[in-house]
C-alpha positions as CSV (number, residue, x, y, z in Angstrom):
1,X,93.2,122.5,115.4
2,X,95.7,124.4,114.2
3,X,98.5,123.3,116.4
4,X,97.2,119.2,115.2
5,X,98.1,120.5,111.3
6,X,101.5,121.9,112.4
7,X,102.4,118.6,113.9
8,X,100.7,116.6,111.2
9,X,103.3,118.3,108.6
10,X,106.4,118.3,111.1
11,X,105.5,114.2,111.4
12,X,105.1,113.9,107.7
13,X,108.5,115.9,107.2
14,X,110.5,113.6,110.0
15,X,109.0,110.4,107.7
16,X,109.6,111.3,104.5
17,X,113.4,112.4,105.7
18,X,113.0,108.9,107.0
19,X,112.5,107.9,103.8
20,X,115.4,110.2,101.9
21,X,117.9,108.9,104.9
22,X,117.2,104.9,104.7
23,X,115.8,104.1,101.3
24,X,113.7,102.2,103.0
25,X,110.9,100.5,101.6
26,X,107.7,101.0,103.7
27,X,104.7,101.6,103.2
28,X,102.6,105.0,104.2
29,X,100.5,103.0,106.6
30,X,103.2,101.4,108.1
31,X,105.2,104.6,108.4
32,X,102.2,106.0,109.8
33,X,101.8,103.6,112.3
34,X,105.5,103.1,113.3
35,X,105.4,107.1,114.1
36,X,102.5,107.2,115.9
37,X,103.5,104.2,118.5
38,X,106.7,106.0,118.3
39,X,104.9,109.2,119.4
40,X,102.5,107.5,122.1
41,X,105.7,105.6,123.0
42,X,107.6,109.1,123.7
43,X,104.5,110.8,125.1
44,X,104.1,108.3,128.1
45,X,107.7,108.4,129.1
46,X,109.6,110.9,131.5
47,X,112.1,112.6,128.7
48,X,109.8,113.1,126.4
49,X,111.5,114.4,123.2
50,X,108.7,114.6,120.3
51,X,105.4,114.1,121.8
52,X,105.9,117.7,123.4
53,X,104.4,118.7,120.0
54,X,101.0,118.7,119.9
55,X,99.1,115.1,118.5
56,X,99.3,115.1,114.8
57,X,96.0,115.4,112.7
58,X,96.1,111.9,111.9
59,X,94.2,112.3,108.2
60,X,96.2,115.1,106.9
61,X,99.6,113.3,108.5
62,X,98.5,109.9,106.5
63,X,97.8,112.4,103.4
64,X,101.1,113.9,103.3
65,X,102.9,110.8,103.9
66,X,100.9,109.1,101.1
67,X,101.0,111.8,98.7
68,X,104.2,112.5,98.5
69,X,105.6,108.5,98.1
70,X,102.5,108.5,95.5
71,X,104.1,111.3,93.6
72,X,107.5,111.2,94.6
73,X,108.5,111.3,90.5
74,X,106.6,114.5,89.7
75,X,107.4,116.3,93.8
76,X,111.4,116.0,92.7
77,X,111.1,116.7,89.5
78,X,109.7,119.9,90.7
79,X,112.7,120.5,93.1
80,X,115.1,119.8,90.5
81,X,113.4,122.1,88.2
82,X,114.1,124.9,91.0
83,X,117.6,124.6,91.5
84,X,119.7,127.1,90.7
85,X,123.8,127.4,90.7
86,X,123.7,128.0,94.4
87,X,121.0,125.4,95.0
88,X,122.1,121.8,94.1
89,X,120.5,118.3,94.8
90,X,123.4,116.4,95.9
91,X,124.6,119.2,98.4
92,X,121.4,119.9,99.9
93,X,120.3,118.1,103.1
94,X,117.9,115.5,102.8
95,X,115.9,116.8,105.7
96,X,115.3,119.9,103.6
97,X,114.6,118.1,100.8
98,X,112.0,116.2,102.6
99,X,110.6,120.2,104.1
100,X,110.4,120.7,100.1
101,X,108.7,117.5,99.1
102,X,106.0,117.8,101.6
103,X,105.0,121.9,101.3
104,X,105.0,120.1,97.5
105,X,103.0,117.8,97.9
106,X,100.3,120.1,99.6
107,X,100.2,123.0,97.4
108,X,99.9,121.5,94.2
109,X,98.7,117.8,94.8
110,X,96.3,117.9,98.2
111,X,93.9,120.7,97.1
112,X,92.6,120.9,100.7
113,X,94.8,123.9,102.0
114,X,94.9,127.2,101.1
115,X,98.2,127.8,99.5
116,X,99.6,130.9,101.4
117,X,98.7,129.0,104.7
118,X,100.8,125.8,103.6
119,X,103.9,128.7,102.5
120,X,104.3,130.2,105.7
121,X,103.9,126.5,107.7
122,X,106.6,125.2,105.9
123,X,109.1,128.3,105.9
124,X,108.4,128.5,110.3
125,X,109.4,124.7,109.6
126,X,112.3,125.4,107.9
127,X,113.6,128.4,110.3
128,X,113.9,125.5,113.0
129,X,115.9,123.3,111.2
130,X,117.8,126.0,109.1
131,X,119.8,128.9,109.2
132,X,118.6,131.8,106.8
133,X,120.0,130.4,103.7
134,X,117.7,127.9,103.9
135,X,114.5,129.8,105.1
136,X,115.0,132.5,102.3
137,X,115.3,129.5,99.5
138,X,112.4,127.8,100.4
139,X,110.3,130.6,101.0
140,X,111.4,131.4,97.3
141,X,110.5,127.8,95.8
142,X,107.0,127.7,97.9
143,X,106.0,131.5,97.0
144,X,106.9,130.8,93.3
145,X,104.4,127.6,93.4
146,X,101.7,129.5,95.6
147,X,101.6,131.9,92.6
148,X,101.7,129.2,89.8
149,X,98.8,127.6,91.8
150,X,96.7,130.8,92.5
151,X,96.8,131.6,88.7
152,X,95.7,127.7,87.6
């Protein structure tokens, strides 16, 4: 469903900002699993505080996750390659570096969703996280890359 994808890419961006946060070395599985017996964890308890989200689609989740530590090199080189004056690395937040990195990842890499679709889920994603500084840049970035795609 629809609502399984949303929260497949909202799980992917909390990991790989997981990732960007902790330096962590994990592997996608074992991110995977730790989020899902997180989420099950949080779903089954009274103050539930992520599992309100609907289940994530497990195979595109595990995708994303993958994908994006499997092409980290070439997914920031692409961010670097979009900043601007305004728009610098070390000043932007990791989580919306980790938004970035995953809408990414999808567009170019996954070749399973259609571009414009995979645009407008990561800009809602960024507008509640961000103010609309934020929204307006990474609608930029993603729209740019949705083209680029589109004509390749």
């Amino acid at each position: 469903s629809l609502r399984k994808k949303s929260s497949a890419r909202l799980a992917a961006v909390q990991c790989v900002y997981r990732l960007e946060v902790n330096r962590e070395r994990i592997t996608p599985q074992e991110l995977f699993d730790d989020y899902m017996a997180q989420w099950q964890e949080d779903k089954d308890s009274p103050n539930r505080a992520m599992s309100f989200e609907a289940e994530p689609d497990r195979p595109l989740f595990l995708r994303l996750i993958s994908g994006v530590i499997e092409k980290s090199e070439e997914v920031g080189l692409f961010i670097r390659e979009s900043l601007n004056d305004k728009w610098k690395l070390e000043r932007m937040s990791p989580l919306l570096i980790a938004i970035i990195a995953c809408a990414v990842y999808e567009i170019r890499y996954s070749g399973k969703t259609n571009p414009v679709i995979a645009v407008n889920e990561y800009v809602t994603l960024t507008g509640r996280f961000f103010d609309l500084p934020e929204v307006g840049f990474v609608n930029g970035v993603l729209d740019k890359l949705a083209k680029e795609q589109k004509s390749a």
